[in-house]
N, C-alpha and C positions, 0 to 999 in steps of 0.2 A: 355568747348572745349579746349584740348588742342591749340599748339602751330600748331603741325605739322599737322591736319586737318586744322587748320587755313591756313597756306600756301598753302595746296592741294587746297582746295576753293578757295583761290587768283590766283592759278596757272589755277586751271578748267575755271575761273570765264575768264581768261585773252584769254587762248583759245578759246574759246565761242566768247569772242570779236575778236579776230586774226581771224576767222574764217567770222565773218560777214565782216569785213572789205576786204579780201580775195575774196570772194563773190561778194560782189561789186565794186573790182578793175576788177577782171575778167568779168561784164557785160559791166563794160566800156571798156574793151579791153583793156587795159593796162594789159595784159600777164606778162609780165614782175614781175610788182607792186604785181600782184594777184601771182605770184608764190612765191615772198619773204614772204610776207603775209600768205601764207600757209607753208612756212619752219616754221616759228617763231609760227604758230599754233599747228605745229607737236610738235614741241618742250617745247611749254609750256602745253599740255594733256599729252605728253610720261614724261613731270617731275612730274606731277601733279598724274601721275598713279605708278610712280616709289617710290616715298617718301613712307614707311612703316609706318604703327600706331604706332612703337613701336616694341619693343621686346615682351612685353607680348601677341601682338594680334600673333606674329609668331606664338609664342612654342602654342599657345591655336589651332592656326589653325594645325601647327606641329602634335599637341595629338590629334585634331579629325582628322587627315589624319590616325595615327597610331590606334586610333578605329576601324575606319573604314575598314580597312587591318585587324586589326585584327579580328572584327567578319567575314570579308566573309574568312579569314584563318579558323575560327573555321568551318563555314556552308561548307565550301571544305572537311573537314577531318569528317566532322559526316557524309556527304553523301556518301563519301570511304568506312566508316564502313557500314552504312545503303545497302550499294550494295551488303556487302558479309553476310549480317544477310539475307539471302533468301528470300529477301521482293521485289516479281516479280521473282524469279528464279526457274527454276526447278533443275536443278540440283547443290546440296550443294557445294563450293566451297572447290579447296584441298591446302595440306599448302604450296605448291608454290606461289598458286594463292593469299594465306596472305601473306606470305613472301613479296611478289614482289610490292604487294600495301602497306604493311607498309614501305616497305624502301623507295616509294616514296612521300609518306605521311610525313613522316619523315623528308626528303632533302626538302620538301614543306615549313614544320614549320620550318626548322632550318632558314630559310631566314626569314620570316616572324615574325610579334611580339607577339610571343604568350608564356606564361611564363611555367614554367615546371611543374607547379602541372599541368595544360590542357595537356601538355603532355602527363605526366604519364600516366591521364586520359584515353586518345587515345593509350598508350601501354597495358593500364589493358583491354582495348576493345579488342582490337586485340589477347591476349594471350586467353581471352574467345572462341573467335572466334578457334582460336587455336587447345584448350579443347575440344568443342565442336564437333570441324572436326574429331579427333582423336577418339572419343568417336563412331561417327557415320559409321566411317572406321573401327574399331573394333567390331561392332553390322554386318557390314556388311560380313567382312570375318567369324565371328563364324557364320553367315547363310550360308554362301559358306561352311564352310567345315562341317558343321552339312548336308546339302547335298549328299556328298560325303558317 
């Protein structure tokens, strides 16, 4: 056991007592007695919870905050793509409609911690999607003018 767990426990340990003793100033009616008693309880729980483990337990909590962010950044930008892959849609999306969700896709991850090869990843998606539209736009107008 460290040092500084060791204080937290003396401090929790002292609260606990502040707080019984509080407790039973306040049944005896000494108000007064039980409110200083409860100041000095507040104060040794709010130190007792303030003291850190350390630096190391930050940055470890720090990285699973940043995990954490970053897979639901990743599960945001594959259901962006997933919406305009036609999966539930009738009608194939056009490259506005890619445009307009990459750029926000885009201002999404730049905030967020997600590294640049995932990027890319998510730019080479969207250029498919792209390909694909144009592909489908093009099959569509040689049926329009093979009509004609």
């Amino acid at each position: 056991m460290t040092a500084d767990r060791i204080l937290r426990w003396v401090l929790f340990c002292a609260g606990i007592i502040t707080a019984i003793f509080a407790g039973y100033m306040f049944s005896e009616g000494r108000i007064d007695w039980g409110a200083a008693w409860l100041a000095v309880t507040v104060g040794f729980l709010t130190f007792a919870t303030r003291i850190s483990g350390g630096r190391s337990s930050a940055a470890s909590s720090s990285d699973d905050g940043n995990k954490e962010l970053h897979d639901m950044a990743i599960l945001i930008a594959d259901t962006a793509v997933a919406t305009l892959k036609n999966i539930g849609r009738t009608i194939p999306p056009g490259t506005k409609e890619i445009d307009e969700l990459e750029e926000k896709v885009n201002s999404f991850l730049d905030v967020m911690p997600v590294s640049g090869e995932e990027r890319q990843e998510f730019a080479e998606e969207f250029d498919r999607l792209r390909n694909r539209t144009r592909r489908n736009e093009g099959g569509r107008a040689l049926m329009r003018s093979a009509r004609l």
